[in-house]
C-alpha positions as a printed NumPy array, in Angstrom:
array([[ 94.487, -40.84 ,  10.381],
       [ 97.201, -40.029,   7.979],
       [ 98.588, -43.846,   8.201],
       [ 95.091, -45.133,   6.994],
       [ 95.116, -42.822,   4.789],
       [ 98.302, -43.709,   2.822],
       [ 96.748, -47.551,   3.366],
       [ 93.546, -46.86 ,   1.406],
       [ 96.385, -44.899,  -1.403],
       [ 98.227, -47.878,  -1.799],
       [ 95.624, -50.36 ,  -1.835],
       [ 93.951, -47.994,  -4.987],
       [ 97.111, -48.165,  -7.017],
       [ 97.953, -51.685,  -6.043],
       [ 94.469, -52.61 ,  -7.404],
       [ 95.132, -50.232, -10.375],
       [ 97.786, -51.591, -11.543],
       [ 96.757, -55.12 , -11.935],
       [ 93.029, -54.475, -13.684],
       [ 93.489, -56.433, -16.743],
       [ 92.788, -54.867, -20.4  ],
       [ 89.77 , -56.251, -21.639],
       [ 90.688, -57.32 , -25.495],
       [ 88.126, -57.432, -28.007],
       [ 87.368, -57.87 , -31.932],
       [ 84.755, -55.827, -33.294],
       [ 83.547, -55.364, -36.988],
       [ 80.367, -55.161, -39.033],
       [ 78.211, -57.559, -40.876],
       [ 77.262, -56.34 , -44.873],
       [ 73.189, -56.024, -43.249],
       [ 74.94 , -53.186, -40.472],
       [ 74.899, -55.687, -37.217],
       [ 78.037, -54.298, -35.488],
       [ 79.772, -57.728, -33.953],
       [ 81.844, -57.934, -30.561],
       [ 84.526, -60.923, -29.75 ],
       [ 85.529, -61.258, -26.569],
       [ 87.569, -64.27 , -25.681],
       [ 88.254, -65.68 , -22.342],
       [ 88.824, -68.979, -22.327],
       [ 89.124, -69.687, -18.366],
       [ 85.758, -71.096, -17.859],
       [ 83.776, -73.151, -20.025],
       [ 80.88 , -70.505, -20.294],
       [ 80.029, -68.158, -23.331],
       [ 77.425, -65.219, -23.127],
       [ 75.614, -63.748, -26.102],
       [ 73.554, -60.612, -26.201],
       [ 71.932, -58.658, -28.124],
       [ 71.535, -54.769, -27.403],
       [ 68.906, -53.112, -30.107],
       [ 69.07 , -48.968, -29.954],
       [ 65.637, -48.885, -28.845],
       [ 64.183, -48.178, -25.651],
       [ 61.334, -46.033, -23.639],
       [ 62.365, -42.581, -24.971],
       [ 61.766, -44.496, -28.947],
       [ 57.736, -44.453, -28.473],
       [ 55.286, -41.624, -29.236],
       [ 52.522, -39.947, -26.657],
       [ 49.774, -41.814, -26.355],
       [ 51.66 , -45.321, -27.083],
       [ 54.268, -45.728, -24.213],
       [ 55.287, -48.782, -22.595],
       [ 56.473, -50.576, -26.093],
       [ 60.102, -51.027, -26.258],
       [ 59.169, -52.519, -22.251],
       [ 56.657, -54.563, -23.693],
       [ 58.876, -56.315, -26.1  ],
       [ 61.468, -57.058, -23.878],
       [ 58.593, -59.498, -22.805],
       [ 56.798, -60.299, -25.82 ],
       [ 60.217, -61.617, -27.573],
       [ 59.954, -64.692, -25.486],
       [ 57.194, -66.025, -27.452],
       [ 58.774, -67.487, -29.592],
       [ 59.467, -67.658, -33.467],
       [ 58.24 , -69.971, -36.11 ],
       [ 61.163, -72.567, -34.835],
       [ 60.919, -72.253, -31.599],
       [ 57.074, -72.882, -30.557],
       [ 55.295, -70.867, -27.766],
       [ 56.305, -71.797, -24.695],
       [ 59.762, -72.985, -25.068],
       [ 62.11 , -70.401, -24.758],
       [ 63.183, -70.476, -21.355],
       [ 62.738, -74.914, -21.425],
       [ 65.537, -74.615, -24.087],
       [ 67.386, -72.497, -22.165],
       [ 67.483, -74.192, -18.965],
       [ 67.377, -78.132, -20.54 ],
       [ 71.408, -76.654, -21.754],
       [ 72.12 , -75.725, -19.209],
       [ 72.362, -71.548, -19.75 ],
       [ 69.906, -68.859, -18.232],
       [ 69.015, -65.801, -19.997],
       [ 67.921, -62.751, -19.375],
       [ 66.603, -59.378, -20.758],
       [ 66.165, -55.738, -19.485],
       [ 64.805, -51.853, -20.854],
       [ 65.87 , -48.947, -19.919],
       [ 64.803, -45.484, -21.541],
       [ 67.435, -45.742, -24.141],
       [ 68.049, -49.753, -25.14 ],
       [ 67.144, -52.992, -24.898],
       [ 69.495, -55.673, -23.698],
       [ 68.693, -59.782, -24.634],
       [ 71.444, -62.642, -23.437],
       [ 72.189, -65.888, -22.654],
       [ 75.027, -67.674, -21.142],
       [ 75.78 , -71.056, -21.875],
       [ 78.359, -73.507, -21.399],
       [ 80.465, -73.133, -24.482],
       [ 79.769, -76.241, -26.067],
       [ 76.114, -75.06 , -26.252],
       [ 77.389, -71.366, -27.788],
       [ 75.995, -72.336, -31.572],
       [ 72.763, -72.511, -29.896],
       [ 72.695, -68.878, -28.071],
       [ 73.615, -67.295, -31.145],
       [ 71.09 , -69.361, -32.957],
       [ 68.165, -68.861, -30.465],
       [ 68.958, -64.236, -30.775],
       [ 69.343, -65.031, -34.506],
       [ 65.586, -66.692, -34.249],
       [ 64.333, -63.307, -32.173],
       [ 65.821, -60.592, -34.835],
       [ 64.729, -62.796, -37.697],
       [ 61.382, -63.496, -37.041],
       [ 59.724, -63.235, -34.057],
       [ 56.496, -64.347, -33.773],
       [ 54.059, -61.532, -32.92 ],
       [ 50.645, -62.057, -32.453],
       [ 47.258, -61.534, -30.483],
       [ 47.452, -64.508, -28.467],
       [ 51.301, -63.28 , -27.932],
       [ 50.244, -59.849, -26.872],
       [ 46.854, -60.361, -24.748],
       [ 49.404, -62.837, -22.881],
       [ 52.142, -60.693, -22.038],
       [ 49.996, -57.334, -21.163],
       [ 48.712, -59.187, -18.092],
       [ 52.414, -60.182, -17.432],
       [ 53.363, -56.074, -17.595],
       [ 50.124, -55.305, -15.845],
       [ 50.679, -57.225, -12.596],
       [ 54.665, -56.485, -12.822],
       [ 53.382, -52.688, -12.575],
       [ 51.086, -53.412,  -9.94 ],
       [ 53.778, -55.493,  -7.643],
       [ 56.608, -53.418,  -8.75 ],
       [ 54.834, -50.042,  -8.888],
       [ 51.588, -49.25 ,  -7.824],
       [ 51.436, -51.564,  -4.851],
       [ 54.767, -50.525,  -3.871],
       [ 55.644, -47.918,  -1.458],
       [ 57.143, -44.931,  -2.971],
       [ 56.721, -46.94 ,  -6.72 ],
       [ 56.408, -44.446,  -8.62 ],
       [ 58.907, -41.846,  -6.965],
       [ 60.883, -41.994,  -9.77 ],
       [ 58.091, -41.531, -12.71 ],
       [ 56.94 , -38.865, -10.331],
       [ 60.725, -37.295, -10.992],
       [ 60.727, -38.34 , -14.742],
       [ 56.955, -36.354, -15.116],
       [ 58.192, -32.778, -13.76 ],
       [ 61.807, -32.758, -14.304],
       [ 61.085, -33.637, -18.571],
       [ 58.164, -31.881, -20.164],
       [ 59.181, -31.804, -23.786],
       [ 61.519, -35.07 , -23.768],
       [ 60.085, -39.015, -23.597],
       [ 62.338, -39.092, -20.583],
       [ 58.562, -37.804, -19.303],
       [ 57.453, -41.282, -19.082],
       [ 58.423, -43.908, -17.143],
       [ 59.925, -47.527, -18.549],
       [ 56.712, -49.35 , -17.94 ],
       [ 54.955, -47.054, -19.877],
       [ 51.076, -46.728, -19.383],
       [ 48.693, -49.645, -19.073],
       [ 46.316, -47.536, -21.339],
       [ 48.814, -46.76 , -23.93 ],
       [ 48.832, -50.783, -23.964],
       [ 45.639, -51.751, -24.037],
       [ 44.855, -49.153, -26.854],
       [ 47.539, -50.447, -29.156],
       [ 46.025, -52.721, -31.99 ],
       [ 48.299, -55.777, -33.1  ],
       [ 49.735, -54.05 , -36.456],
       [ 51.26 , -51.347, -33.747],
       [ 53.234, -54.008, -31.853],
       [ 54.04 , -55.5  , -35.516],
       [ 55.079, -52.073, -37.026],
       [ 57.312, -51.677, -33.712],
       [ 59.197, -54.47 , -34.394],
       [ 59.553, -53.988, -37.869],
       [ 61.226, -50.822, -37.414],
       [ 63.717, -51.134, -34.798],
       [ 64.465, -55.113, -34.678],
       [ 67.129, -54.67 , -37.448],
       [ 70.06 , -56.067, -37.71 ],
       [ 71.665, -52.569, -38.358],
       [ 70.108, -51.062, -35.167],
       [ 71.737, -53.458, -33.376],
       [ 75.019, -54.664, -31.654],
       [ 75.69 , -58.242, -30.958],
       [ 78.268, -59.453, -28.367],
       [ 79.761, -63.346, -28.029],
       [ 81.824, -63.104, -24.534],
       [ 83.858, -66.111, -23.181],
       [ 85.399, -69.487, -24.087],
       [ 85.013, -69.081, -27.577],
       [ 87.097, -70.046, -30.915],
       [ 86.959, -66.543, -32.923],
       [ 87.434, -68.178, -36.337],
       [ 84.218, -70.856, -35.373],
       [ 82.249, -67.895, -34.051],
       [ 82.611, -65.769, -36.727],
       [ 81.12 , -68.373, -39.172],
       [ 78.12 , -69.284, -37.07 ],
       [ 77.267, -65.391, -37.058],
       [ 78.063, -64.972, -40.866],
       [ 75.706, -68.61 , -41.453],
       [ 72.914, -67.282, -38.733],
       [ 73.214, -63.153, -39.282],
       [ 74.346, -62.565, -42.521],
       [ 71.439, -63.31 , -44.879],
       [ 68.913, -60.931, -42.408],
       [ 67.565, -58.252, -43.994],
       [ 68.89 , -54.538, -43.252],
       [ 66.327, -52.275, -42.172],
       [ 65.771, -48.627, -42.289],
       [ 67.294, -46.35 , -39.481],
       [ 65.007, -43.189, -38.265],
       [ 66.925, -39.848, -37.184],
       [ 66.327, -39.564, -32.845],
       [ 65.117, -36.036, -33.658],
       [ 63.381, -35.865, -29.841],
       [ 61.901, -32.199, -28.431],
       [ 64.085, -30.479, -26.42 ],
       [ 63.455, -29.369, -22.773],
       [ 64.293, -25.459, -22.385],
       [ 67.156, -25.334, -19.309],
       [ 65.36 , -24.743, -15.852],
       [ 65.911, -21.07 , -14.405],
       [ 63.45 , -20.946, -11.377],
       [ 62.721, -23.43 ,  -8.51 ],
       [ 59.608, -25.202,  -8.906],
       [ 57.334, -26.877,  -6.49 ],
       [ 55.052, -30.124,  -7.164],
       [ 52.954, -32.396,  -5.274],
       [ 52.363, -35.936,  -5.952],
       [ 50.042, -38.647,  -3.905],
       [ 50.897, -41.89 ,  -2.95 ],
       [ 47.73 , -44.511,  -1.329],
       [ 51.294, -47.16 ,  -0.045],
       [ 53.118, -44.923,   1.961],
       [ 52.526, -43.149,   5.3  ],
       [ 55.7  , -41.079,   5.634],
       [ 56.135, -38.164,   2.946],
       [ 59.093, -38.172,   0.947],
       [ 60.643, -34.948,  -0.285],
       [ 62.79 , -35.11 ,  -3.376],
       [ 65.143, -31.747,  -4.592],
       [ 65.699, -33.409,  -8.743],
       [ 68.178, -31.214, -10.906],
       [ 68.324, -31.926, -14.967],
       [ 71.89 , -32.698, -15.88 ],
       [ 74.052, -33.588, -19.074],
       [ 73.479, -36.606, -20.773],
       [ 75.715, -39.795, -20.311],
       [ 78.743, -39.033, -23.16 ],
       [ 79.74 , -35.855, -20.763],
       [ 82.74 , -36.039, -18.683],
       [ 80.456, -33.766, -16.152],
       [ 78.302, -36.735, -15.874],
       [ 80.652, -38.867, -14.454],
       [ 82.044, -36.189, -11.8  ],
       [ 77.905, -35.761, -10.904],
       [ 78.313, -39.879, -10.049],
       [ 81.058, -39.399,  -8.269],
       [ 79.983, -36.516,  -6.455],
       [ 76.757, -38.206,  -5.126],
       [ 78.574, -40.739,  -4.162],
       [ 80.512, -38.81 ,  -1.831],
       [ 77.658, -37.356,  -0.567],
       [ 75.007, -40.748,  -0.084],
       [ 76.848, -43.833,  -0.651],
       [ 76.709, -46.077,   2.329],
       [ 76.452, -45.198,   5.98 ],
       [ 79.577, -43.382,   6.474],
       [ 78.228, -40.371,   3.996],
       [ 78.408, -36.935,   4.46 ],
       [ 74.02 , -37.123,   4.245],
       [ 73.723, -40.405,   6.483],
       [ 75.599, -39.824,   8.593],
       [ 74.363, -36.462,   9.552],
       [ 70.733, -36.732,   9.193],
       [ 70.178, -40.421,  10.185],
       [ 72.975, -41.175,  12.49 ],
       [ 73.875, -38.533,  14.258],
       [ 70.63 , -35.886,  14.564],
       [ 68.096, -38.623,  14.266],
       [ 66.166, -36.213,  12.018],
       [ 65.588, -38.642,   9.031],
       [ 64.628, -42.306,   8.549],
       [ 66.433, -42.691,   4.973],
       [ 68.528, -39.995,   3.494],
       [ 70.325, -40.076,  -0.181],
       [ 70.803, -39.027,  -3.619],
       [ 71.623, -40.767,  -6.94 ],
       [ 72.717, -39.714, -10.635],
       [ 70.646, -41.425, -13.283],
       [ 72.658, -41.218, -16.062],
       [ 70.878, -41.652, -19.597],
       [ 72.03 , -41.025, -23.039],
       [ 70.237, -37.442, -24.01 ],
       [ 70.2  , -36.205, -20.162],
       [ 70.864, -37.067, -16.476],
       [ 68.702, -36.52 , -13.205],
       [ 70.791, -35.869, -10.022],
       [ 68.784, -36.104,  -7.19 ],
       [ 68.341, -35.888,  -3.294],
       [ 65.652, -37.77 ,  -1.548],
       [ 65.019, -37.505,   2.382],
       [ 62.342, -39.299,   4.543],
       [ 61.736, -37.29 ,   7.921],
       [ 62.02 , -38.706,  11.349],
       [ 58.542, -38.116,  13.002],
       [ 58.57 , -34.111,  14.021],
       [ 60.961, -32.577,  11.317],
       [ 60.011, -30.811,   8.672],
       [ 60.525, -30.406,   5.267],
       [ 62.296, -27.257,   5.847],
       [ 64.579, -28.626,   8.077],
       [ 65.783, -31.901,   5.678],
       [ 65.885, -29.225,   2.888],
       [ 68.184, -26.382,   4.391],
       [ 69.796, -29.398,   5.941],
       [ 70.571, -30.601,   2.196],
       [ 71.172, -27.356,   0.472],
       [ 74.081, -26.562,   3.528],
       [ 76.101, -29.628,   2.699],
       [ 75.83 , -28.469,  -1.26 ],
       [ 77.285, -24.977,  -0.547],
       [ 79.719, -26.78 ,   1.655],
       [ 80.846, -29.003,  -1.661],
       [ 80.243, -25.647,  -3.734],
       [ 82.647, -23.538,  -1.424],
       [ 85.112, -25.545,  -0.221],
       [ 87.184, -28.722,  -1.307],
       [ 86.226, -32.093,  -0.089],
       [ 89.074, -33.528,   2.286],
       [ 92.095, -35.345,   0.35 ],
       [ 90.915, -38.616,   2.396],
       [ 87.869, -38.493,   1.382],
       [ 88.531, -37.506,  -2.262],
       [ 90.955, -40.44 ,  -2.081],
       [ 87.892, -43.044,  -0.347],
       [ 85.593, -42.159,  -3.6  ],
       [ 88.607, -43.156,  -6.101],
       [ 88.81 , -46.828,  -4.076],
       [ 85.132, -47.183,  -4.566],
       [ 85.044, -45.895,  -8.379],
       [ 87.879, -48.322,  -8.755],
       [ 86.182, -51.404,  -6.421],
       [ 83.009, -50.759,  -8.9  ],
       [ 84.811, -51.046, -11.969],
       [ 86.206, -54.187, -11.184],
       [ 83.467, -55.899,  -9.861],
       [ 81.247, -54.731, -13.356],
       [ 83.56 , -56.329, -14.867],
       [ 84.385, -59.07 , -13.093],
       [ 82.586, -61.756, -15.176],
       [ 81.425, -62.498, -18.984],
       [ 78.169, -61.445, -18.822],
       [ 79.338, -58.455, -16.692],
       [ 81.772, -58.081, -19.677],
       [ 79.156, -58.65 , -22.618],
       [ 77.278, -56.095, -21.006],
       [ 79.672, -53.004, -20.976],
       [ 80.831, -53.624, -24.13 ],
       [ 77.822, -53.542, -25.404],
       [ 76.733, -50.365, -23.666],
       [ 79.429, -48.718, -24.213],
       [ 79.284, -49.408, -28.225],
       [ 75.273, -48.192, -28.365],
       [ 74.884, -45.623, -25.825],
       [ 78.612, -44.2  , -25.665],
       [ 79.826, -44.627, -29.264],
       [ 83.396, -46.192, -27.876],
       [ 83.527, -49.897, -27.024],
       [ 87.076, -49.3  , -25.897],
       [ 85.22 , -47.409, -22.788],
       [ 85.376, -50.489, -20.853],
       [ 89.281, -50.083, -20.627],
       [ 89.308, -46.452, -20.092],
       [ 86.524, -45.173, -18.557],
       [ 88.388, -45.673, -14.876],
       [ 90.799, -43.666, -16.411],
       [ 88.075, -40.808, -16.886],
       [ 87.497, -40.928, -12.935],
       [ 90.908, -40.864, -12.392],
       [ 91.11 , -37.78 , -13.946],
       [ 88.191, -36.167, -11.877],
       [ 89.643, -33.455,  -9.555],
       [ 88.609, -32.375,  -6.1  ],
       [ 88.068, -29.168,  -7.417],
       [ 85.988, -30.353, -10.737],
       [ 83.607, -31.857,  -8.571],
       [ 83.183, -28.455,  -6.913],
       [ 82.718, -26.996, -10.632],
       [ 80.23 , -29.77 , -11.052],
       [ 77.992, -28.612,  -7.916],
       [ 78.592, -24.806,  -8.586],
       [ 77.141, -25.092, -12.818],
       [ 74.298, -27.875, -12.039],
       [ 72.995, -27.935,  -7.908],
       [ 71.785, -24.531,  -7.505],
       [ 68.152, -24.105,  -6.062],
       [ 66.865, -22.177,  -9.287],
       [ 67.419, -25.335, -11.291],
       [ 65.277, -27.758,  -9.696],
       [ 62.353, -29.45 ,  -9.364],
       [ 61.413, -29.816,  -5.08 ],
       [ 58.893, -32.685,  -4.966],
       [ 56.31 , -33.513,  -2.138],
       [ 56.003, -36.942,  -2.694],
       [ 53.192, -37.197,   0.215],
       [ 50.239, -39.971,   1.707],
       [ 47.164, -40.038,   0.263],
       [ 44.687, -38.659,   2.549],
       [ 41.659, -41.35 ,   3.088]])
């Protein structure tokens, strides 16, 4: 035991010591678009990307589902680049793109070989510029949203497990709402909506560009002073969003689900947002507790007393506030109560006593394993610095945020599960079968 141990030791440091720094060049255009160089020149690929500071939590009641919506709607193209052709450009040079939402941002990019770069940073020039936005545009991709809810979602088993989390655990916060957004919020919206949307948060000065790979800094730079520089800068609103008062008292909800005929049973807690060294101890702390089969929850409660079919928890972390949750789906013949005082023990256990220095040492290797692998290639790259220039305020995080888990204690992971994973500060949700 205490020869493998040493092993895993030495293999972490051995790894540590040869992660590369990722270097970078970063600096602003006159309009506000922040601009990130990152060469590599190893492989004749280049990946641009666009992240705009806009995402699910940037809608109002009654008109969710937009920033979502647009990740789709900017593929229709722009008044030189007709309807249609987006992705044919894309794929007849060879390059694949690519864009995603989240609550807080929205990510486009493209990589290319790098003698087709002048053409990525054209083609996300094209989208901030001028994006074409109209009906035909929008009636087309609200059927695309529609049936990517319905496969993704409402057809899904345990779909919306997560919104059903986001509903109770956020009252006051847009967190409330899922991504997606609401199909009626969609089909309400009238065409100047989707218009003003875009007007307001496709700026050039709400948004960070990135240019990762074989590039020639000096070339690149003049291709995004020629294509960026003469957009116009836009006006940035204050993220003034409601507050949600702390929970003090456990509460208890109930949600239906037509897919699924095994209840799920969820314990959520509402934690700090993303910025907070806490939130990275909460990651690392469910990840001692769920990640993989040798965890402390599977391999209790699925492997060794049969008593659940899928056992787990996560940390969503998100820029104004985190959810750190368990999940359990019983084995046929145990009850909640069981999977729940099953749960709570191994928190008090965390909460009262020291995890093992093996273990403690088995979480740094796969905090370390994940950082390297993130990072591993340009778009992987283009991403995190990206992220961490928008959502973290520090670009440099993507040399020194393993750093920040390295200096995550045994015993501040205990802190973490004594000040945020006490019953009184959750949400338990019954996540159960319709009945016919």
């Amino acid at each position: 035991m205490k020869k493998r141990f040493l092993l895993s030791a030495a293999v972490f440091f051995a790894i540590a010591a040869n992660a590369q720094q990722v270097k970078f060049e970063e600096y602003d255009l006159p309009n506000g678009l922040h601009v990130i160089l990152h060469q590599d020149n190893s492989a004749p690929v280049v990946t641009t990307g666009v992240m705009y500071h806009v995402g699910a939590k940037d809608e109002v009641k009654g008109r969710t589902g937009f920033a979502h919506f647009f990740e789709h709607l900017l593929f229709e193209g722009t008044p030189n680049i007709k309807r249609g052709e987006w992705m044919k450009i894309v794929s007849s040079n060879g390059g694949n793109n690519n864009a995603n939402t989240t609550n807080d941002r929205t990510y486009y990019y493209e990589t290319f070989p790098s003698n087709a770069q002048k053409l990525g940073l054209w083609m996300e020039a094209e989208r901030m510029r001028h994006a074409v936005i109209n009906q035909i545009g929008v009636d087309t991709q609200r059927e695309v949203v529609k049936e990517e809810k319905r496969l993704r979602m409402d057809n899904q088993p345990y779909g919306n497990l997560f919104t059903a989390i986001q509903n109770n655990l956020f009252t006051n916060h847009p967190y409330h709402w899922p991504t997606i957004g609401a199909m009626e919020d969609l089909n309400a919206a009238k065409l100047q909506e989707f218009q003003d949307f875009y007007k307001k948060y496709y700026v050039p000065n709400n948004a960070t560009l990135v240019v990762a790979g074989d590039i020639k800094p000096a070339e690149t730079k003049k291709w995004i002073n020629d294509y960026y520089g003469g957009i116009p800068k836009g006006t940035l609103y204050p993220k003034n969003f409601p507050k949600d008062t702390p929970i003090t008292q456990e509460k208890e909800v109930t949600v239906t689900d037509a897919n699924i005929q095994q209840p799920a049973y969820v314990f959520a807690y509402r934690t700090p947002g993303s910025k907070e060294k806490d939130a990275y101890t909460l990651e690392m702390l469910s990840s001692y507790l769920s990640n993989g089969k040798s965890s402390v929850l599977y391999k209790k409660l699925v492997d060794d007393e049969k008593k659940a079919l899928q056992v787990g928890s996560f940390m969503q972390s998100m820029e104004d506030a985190g959810i750190f949750a368990f999940y359990a789906i019983p084995m046929t013949g145990t009850t909640k109560t069981t999977l729940q005082t099953d749960i709570d023990n191994e928190i008090k256990k965390v909460q009262n006593t020291l995890i093992s220095e093996e273990d403690f040492q088995k979480l740094k290797n796969q905090v370390e394993n994940q950082f390297v692998t993130q990072n591993s290639t340009v778009e992987g790259i283009a991403h995190s610095l990206a992220h961490n220039n928008v959502l973290m305020g520090d670009t440099n995080l993507i040399n020194k945020e393993v750093d920040i888990y390295r200096s995550i204690t045994r015993k501040d992971l205990q802190d973490a599960a004594k000040k945020y994973l006490n019953t009184n500060q959750r949400i338990n949700l019954n996540y159960l079968p319709e009945k016919k």
